[in-house]
N, C-alpha and C positions, 0 to 999 in steps of 0.2 A: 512628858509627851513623847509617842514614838516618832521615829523619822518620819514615816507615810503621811502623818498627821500635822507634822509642823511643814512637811518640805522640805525639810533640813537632810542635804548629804554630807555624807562621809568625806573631810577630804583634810589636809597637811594645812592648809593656809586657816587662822582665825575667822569666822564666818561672822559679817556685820549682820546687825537686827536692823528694825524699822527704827526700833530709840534713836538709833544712831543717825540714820536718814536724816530722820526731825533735823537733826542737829544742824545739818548741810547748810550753806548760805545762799540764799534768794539771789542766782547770778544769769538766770535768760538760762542754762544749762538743765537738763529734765535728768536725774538723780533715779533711779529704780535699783530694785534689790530684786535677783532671783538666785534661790536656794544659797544666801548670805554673801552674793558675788556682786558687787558697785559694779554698774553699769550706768555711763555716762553718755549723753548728746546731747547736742547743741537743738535751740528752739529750732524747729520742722522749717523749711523754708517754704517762700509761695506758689511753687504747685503742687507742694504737697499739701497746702491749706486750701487751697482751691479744690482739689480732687476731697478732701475731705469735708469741704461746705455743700459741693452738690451730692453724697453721703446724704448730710445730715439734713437738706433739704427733702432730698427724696423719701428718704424714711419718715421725716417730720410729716411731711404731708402726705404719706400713707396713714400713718397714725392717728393724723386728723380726721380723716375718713372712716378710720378701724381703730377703735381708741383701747386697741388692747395690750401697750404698754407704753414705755416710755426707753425714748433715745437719749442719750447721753453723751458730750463730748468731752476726752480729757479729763477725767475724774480719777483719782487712785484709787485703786484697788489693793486691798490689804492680805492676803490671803494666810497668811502666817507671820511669827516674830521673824522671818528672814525671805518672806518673796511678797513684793511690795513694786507695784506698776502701775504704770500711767495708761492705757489704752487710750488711743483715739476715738473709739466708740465705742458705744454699746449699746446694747438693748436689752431691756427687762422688762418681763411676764408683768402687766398689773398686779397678781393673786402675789408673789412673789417679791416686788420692790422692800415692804417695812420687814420682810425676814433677812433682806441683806444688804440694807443700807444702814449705817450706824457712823455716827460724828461725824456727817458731810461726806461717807466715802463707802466705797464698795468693800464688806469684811467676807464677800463668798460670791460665788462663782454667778455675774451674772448669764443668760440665755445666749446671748450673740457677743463674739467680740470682734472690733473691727481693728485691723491695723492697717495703715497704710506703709509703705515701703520707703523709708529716706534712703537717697544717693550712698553708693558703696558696700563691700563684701558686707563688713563687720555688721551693716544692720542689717541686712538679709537673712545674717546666718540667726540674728538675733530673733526678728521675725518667723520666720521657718523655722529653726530648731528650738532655739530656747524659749522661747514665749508658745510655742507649738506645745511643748511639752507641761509646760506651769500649765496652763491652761486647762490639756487636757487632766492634768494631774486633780485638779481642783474642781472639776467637773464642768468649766463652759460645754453647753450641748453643742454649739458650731462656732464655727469662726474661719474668717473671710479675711486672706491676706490681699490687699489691692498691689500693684507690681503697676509703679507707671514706667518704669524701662521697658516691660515687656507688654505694655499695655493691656493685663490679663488681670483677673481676681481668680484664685484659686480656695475651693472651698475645702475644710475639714468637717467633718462629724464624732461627737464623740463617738465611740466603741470602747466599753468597758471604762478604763482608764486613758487612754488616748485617744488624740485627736485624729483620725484616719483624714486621706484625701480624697474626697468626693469627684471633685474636679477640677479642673482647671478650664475658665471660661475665658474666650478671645475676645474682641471688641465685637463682633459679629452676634454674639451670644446674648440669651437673656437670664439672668441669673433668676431661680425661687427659692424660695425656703419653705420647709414645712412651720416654721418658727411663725411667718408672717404669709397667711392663707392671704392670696389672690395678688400677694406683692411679686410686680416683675421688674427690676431692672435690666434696661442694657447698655452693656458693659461700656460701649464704647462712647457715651454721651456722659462718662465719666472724664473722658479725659480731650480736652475740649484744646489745650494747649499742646 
């Protein structure tokens, strides 16, 4: 397989696979692989699950109304033997779900992905840069980083191979998507705490 294809770079350190994941022990800790680099964090605390149930609320009950796919929270995603993540959310196309769902988990890029932002540099940079990049690598068409420091959601779009930045929306704003015709959230009934 070539590089483009697996996600695998070039680099001096041994690159872990998804085998090896498995192996990890079941400790409250959330385990991801991108481009065969462990990355480690502690389970999400509660506003961050807060900010992410009325998420999955809002979406749920768009979806009920427009039943043209399905939300998802917290599910792995597989996208090659070395980039392996947890999302907080997602959303996927009905026409699309049985092309990219295999053994309980996401094996290809679904439509929307959601992340939410935990306390501190290092997951910022992780959200923003590195999961910005897998993503776009693998072809999610958008994705929505939530930021409850700065109380904003910022949107990308793919272009090409990357995920470019559409916006950045303030609590004032109503976020759309072309993904989810007639859905509007605002921003700022996200974040209630």
């Amino acid at each position: 397989m070539n590089a483009e294809k697996t996600g695998r770079v070039s680099t001096d350190k041994p690159l872990l696979t998804v085998a090896y994941l498995e192996t990890l022990p079941d400790d409250n800790n959330r385990y991801e692989l991108i481009a065969g680099e462990l990355l480690v964090s502690c389970a999400p605390g509660l506003p961050h699950q807060l900010v992410l149930q009325r998420l999955q609320v809002t979406l749920g009950n768009y979806l009920e109304a427009n039943p043209i796919g399905i939300v998802a929270p917290g599910a792995g995603a597989v996208f090659s033997d070395y980039d392996s993540v947890i999302p907080d959310l997602v959303f996927v196309q009905n026409e699309r779900w049985d092309k990219i769902v295999a053994n309980d988990r996401f094996v290809a890029a679904p439509n929307l992905v959601i992340e939410v932002v935990s306390p501190g540099p290092e997951n910022h940079k992780r959200d923003f840069k590195a999961k910005r990049e897998l993503y776009g690598r693998f072809g999610v068409q958008e994705y929505w980083i939530v930021d409850r420091e700065n109380r904003s959601i910022s949107i990308y779009r793919l272009q090409g191979k990357t995920l470019e930045e559409i916006a950045t929306l303030a609590e004032v704003d109503n976020l759309i998507s072309p993904l989810l015709p007639g859905f509007v959230l605002n921003v700022g009934s996200l974040f209630v705490l």
